[in-house]
C-alpha positions in Angstrom: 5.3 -22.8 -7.8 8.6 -20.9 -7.1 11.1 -21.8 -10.2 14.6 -21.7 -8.5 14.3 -24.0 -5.9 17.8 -24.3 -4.6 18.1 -20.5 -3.7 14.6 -20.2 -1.5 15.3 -23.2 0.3 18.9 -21.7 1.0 16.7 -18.7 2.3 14.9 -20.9 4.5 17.3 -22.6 6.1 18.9 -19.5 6.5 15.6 -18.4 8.7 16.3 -14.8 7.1 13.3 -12.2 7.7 14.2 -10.3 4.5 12.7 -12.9 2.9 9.4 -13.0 4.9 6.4 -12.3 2.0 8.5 -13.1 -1.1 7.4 -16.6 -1.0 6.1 -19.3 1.0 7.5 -22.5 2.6 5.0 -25.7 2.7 5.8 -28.9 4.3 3.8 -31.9 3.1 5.3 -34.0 6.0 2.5 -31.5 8.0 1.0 -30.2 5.9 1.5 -26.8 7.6 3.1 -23.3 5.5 5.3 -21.0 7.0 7.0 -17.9 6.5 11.2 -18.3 5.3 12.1 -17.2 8.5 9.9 -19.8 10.5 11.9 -20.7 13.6 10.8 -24.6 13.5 13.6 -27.3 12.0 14.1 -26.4 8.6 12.4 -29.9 6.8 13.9 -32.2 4.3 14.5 -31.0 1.2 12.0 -34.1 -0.5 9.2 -32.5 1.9 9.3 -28.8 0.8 7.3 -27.0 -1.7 7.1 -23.6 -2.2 4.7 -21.4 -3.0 4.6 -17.2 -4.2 1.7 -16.4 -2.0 -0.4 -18.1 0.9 -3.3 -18.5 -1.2 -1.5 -20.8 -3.5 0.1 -22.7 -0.4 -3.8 -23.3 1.1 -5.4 -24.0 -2.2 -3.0 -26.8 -2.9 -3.5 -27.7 0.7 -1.9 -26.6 3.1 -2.2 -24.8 6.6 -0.7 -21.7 8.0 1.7 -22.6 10.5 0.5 -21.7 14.2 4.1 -20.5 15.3 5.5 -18.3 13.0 1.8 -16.7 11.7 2.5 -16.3 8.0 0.0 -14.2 7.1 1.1 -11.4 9.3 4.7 -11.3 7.2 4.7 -8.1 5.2 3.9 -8.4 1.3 5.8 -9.4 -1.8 6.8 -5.8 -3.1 7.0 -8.2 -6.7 3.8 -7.4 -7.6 3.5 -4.0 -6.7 6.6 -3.6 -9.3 4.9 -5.8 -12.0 3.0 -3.1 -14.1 1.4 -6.0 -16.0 -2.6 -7.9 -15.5 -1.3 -10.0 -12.5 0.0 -7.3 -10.4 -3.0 -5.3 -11.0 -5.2 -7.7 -9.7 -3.3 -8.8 -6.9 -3.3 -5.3 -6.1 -6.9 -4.8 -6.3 -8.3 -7.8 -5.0 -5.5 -6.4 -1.6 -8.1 -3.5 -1.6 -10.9 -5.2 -1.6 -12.6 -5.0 -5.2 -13.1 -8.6 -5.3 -15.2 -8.8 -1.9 -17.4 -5.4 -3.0 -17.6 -6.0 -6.9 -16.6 -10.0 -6.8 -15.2 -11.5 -8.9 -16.8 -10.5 -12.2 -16.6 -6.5 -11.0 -13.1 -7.5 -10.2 -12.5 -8.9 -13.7 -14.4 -5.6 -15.6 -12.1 -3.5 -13.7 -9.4 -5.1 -15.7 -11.5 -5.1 -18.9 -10.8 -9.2 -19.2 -13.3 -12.3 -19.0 -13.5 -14.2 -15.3 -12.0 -16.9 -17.1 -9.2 -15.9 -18.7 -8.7 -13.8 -15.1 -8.8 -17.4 -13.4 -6.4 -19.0 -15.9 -3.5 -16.2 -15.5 -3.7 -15.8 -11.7 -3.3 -19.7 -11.2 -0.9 -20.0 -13.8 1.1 -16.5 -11.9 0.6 -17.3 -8.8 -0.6 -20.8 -8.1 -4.6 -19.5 -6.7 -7.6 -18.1 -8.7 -9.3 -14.9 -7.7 -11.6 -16.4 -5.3 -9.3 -18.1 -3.9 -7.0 -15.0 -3.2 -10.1 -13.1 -1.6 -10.9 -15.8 0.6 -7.5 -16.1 2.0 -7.5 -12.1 2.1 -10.4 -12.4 4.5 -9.1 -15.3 6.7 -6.3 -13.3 6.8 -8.2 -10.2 8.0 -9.8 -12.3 10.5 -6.7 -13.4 12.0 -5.4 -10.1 12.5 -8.4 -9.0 14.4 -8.7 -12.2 16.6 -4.8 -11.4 17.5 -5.0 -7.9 17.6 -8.6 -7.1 19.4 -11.2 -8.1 21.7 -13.7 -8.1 19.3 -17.0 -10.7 19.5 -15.4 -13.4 16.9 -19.3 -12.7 15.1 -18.2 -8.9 15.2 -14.8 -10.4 13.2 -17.0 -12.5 10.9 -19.1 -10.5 9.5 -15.9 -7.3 9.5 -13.7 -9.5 7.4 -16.3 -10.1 4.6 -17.7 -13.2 5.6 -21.7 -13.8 5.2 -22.3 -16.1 7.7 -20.7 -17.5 10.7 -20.6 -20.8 9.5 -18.7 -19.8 6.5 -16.3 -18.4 8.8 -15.5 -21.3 10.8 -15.3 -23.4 8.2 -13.1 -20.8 6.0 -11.3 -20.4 9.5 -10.8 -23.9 10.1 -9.3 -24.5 6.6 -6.7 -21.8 6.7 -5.1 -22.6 10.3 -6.3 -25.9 10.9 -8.4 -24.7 13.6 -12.0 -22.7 15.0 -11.5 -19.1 15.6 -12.5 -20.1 19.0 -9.8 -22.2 19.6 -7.5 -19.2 18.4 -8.9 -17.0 20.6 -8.5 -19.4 23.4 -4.9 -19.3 23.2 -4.5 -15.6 22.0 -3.1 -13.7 25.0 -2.9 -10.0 23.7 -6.4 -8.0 23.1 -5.3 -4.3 23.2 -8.8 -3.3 20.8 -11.3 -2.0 22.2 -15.0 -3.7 20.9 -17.8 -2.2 19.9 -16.6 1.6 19.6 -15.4 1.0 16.1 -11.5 2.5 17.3 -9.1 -0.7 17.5 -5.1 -1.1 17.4 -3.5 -3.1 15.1 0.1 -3.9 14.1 1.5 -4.1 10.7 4.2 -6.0 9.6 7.4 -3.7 7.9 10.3 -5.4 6.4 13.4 -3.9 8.0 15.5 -1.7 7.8 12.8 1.0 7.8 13.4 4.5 8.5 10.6 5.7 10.2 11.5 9.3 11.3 12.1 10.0 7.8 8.8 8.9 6.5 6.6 11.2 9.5 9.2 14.2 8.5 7.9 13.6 4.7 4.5 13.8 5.8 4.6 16.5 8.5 6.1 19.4 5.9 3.1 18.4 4.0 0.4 17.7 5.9 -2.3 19.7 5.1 -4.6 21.5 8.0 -8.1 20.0 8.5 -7.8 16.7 7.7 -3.8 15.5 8.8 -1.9 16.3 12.1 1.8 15.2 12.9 2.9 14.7 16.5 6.7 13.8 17.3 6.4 10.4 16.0 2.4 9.7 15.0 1.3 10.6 11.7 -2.7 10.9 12.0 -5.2 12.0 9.2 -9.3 11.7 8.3 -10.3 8.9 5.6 -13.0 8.4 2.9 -13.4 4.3 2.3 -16.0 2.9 0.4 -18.5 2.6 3.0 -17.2 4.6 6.4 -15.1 7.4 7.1 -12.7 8.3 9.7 -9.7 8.6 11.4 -6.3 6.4 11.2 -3.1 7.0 13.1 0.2 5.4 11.9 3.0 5.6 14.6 6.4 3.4 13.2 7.5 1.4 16.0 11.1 -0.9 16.3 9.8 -4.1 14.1 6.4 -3.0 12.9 4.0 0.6 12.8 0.9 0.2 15.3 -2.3 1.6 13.7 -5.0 3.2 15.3 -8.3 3.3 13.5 -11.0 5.0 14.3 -14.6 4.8 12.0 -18.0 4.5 11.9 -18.3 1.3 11.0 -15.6 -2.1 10.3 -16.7 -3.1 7.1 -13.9 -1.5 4.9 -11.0 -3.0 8.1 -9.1 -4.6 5.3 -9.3 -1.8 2.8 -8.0 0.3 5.8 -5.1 -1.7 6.4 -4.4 -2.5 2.6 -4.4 1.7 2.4 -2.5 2.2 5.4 0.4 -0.2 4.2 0.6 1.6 0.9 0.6 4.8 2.8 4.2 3.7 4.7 5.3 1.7 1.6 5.4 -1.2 4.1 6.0 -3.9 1.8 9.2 -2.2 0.1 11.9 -4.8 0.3 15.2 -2.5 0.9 17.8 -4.4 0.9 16.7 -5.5 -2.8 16.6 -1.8 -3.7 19.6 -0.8 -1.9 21.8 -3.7 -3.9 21.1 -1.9 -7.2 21.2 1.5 -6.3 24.1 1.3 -4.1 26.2 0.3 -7.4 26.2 3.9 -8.2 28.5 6.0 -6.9 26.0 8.9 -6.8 23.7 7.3 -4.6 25.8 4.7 -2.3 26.8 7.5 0.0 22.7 8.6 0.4 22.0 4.6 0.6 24.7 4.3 4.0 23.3 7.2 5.5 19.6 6.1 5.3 19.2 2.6 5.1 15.3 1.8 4.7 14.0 4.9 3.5 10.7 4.1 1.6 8.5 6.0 -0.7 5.3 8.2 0.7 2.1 6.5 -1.0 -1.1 7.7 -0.2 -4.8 6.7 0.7 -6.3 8.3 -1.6 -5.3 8.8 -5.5 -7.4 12.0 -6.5 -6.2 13.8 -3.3 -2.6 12.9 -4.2 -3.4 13.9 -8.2 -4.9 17.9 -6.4 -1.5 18.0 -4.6 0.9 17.5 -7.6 -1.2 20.0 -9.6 -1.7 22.5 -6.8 2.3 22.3 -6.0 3.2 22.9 -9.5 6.1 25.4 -9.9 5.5 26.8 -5.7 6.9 26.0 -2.3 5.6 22.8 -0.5 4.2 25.7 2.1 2.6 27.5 -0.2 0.8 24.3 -1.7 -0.5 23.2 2.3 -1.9 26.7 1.9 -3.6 26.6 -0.7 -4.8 23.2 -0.2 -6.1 23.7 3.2 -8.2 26.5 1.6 -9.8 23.9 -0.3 -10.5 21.7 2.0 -11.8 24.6 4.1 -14.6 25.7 1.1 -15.0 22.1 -0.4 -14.0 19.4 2.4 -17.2 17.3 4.0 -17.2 17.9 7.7 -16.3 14.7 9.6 -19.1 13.3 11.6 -16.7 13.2 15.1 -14.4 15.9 14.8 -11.2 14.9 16.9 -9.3 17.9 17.6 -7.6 19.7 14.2 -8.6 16.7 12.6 -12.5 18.1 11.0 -12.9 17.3 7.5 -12.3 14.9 4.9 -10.5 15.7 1.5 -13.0 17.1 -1.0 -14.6 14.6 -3.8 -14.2 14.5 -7.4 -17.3 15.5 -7.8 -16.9 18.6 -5.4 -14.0 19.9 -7.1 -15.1 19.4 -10.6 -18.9 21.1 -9.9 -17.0 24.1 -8.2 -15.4 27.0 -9.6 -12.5 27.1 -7.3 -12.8 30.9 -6.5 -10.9 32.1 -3.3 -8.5 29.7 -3.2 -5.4 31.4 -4.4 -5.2 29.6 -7.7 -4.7 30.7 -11.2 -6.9 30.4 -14.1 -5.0 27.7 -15.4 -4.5 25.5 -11.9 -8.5 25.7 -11.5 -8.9 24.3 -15.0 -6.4 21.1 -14.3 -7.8 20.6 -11.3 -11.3 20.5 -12.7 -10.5 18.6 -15.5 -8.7 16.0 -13.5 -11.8 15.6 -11.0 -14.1 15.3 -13.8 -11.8 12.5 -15.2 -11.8 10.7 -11.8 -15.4 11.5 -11.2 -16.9 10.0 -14.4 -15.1 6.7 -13.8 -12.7 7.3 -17.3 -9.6 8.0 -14.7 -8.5 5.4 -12.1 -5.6 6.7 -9.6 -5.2 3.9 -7.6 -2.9 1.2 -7.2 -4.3 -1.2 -9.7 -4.7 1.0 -12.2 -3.0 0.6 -15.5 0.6 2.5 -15.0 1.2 3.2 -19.2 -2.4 4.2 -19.7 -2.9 6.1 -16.7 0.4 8.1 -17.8 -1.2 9.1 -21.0 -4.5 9.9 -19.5 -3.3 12.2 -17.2 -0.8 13.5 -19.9 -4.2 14.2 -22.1 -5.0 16.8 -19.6 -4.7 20.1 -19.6 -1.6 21.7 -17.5 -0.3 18.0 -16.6 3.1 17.5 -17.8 6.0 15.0 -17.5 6.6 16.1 -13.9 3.1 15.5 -12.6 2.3 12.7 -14.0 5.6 11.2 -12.6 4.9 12.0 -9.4 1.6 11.0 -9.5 2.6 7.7 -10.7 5.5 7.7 -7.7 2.6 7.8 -4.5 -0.9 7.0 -6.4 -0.3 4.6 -8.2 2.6 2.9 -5.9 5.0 3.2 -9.2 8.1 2.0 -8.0 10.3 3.0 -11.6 8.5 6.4 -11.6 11.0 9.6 -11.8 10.2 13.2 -12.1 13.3 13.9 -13.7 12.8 17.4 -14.1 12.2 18.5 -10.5 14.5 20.9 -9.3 14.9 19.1 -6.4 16.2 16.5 -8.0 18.3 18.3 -10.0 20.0 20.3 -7.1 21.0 17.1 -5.1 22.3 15.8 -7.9 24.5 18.6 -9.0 25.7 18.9 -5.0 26.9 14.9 -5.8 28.6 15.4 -9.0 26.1 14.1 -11.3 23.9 15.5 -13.9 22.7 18.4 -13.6 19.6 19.0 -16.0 16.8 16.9 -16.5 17.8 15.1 -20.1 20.9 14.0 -18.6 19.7 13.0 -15.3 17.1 11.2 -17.3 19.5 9.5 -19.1 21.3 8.8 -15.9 18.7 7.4 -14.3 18.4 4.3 -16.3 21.0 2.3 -14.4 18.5 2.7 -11.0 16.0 0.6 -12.6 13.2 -0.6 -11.9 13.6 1.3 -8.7 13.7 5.2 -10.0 11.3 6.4 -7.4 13.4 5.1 -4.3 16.6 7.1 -6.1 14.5 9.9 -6.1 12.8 9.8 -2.5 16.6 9.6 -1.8 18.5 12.3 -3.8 15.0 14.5 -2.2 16.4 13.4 1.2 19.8 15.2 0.5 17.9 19.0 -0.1 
């Protein structure tokens, strides 16, 4: 349950989209939940509960609400900020560990017992794993009976369920009705069926600066496997049981998303990668209120109101850019990187136009010895160090991996320093706090703004911008 009552039932009467994912409303005149910004009469005060996700609104319940579709509300950015065991699994179970390990894979991934996994996450968030899965997949389900013309047995067995009947039923429990009866009244099928290439749209809080994001990616996109066009980022993508292509173009109140694969099993993952990738579930307004106190970074904050932070879909691929872009030009690291995945990179089974390859594995890059490439002694010997790390399972780069011991792991390694594994932290691991105080970057913008101008002091500086460090720097980057 949400502790401070008064102020999210403020927010609810209020009807105020910024709030949409932070927490939940539930009625129990209805028994219906809803997002804050749920257009229906705002309920007596005696009849409200709330709730920090869905899953703790259904298990204690309750039904999503038909009108305002709370599941399709962006996420709680909360627990992407909470370094600690809840936010890793909430995290993780998001990209799917707890459907393809379950539960007990999901609780060895965070080295703890199922039951003492159970007891935190009801006593966090109001749901236990399974609980949070399920709702993950009804979820999933309801996106693609929305989004798609997909057979609802096609959507079944794509959003994790084993049987159709388990679906219904799951189905039935979540939105108090059949998926039949959804797609009865659903109106807009722009998917395609059985091709594997469907259209979905993905919830962004606003403000969210858009152009800024694709201009990020497109002086780094790497040939082979991304390609920019005036406002569509598209790239290849390895997921734990497909690959192919996805293409992110940010629209007025959402980004549409194009994916195209070889099979829907990993949809969820997909999307769950995809909304990391945008940094869809930022909440700006709560990072521009602390920022915006410093006189350093209010002007930046006017002049770009929703700028997010780059992730990435893929950790070790974002670990072989921070070491490969060490001390050179952004171009000259595409370079050199495309060379790699020119020698090392899997062809992709449909080639679609410069899009050809996937990024090279761990296992690729740690079995070869990087010759041709353009790299130094010492770059080929990170590099190979980090993929054997990643490869042999001792290294995890991915959102719900352990931020502090990650950071020494990767500081362990030969040629990775303070700045990489900053950066690293900043768009792997989804770090919020993260902040390569000594890039020059960095230090430039913030000379050219009257503050600090080397890295101890800027260091120093920085501690008034927390917990949100990597938004001041995707920021004082924006003013090079």
């Amino acid at each position: 349950m949400i502790e401070d009552f008064d102020q999210c039932y403020r927010a609810a009467a209020s009807r105020d989209k910024r709030f949409d994912g932070r927490f939940i409303i539930a009625v129990t005149s209805t028994g219906i939940y809803c997002r804050p910004s749920c257009p229906a009469q705002t309920p007596r005060r005696e009849n409200v509960r709330f709730y920090p996700v869905a899953a703790a609104a259904q298990a204690a319940g309750f039904r999503a609400c038909k009108r305002c579709r709370p599941q399709a509300s962006p996420g709680s950015r909360e627990w992407d900020v909470r370094a600690d065991l809840a936010g890793r699994a909430l995290r993780l179970i998001a990209d799917g560990v707890a459907d393809d390990a379950g539960i007990g894979g999901l609780a060895k991934r965070l080295a703890v017992s199922e039951r003492h996994l159970h007891r935190l996450l009801v006593a966090e968030v109001g749901a236990s794993p399974l609980a949070l899965a399920r709702t993950r997949r009804a979820q999933t389900a309801r996106l693609l009976i929305d989004s798609t013309a997909l057979p609802l047995t096609d959507i079944a067995f794509t959003a994790g369920y084993s049987s159709v009947r388990q679906f219904n039923d799951s189905f039935r429990e979540a939105f108090g009705c059949t998926p039949s009866e959804l797609r009865a009244r659903s109106g807009h099928r722009p998917g395609g069926a059985a091709t594997g290439a469907i259209v979905l749209r993905l919830a962004v809080r606003q403000p969210y600066d858009g152009p800024a994001w694709l201009a990020w990616l497109r002086s780094r996109a790497v040939s082979g496997i991304e390609e920019l066009t005036e406002s569509t980022y598209r790239r290849t993508i390895r997921l734990p049981r497909t690959t192919g292509i996805i293409e992110l173009t940010p629209a007025d109140d959402h980004v549409a998303m194009r994916l195209s694969v070889d099979s829907l099993a990993d949809l969820a993952v997909a999307v769950s990668r995809s909304r990391a990738l945008g940094d869809l579930d930022a909440d700006p307004e709560t990072v521009a209120e602390t920022l915006r106190l410093d006189p350093l970074l209010a002007p930046l904050i006017a002049a770009r109101p929703g700028l997010r932070v780059p992730g990435h879909v893929d950790g070790f691929e974002l670990a072989c850019r921070a070491v490969i872009g060490q001390q050179i030009s952004v171009a000259g690291a595409r370079t050199m990187l495309g060379r790699m995945v020119a020698a090392l990179g899997e062809p992709l089974s449909t080639s679609d136009g410069p899009l050809t390859r996937l990024f090279p594995t761990p296992d690729a890059v740690a079995n070869s010895d990087l010759d041709g490439l353009g790299l130094t002694g010492a770059r080929r010997r990170t590099l190979r160090a980090v993929a054997d790390a990643v490869a042999s399972g001792d290294l995890a780069l991915d959102r719900g991996a352990d931020r502090e011991k990650t950071a020494l792991q990767l500081l362990e390694l030969p040629g990775i320093g303070p700045w990489t594994a900053s950066y690293i932290a900043m768009r792997a691991l989804g770090d919020p706090d993260a902040f390569p105080s000594s890039d020059l970057g960095l230090l430039r913008s913030s000379k050219a703004l009257g503050g600090p101008a080397d890295a101890a002091t800027l260091e120093s500086h920085s501690t008034r911008w927390r917990p949100w460090r990597a938004y001041a720097a995707q920021y004082l980057w924006s003013h090079e």
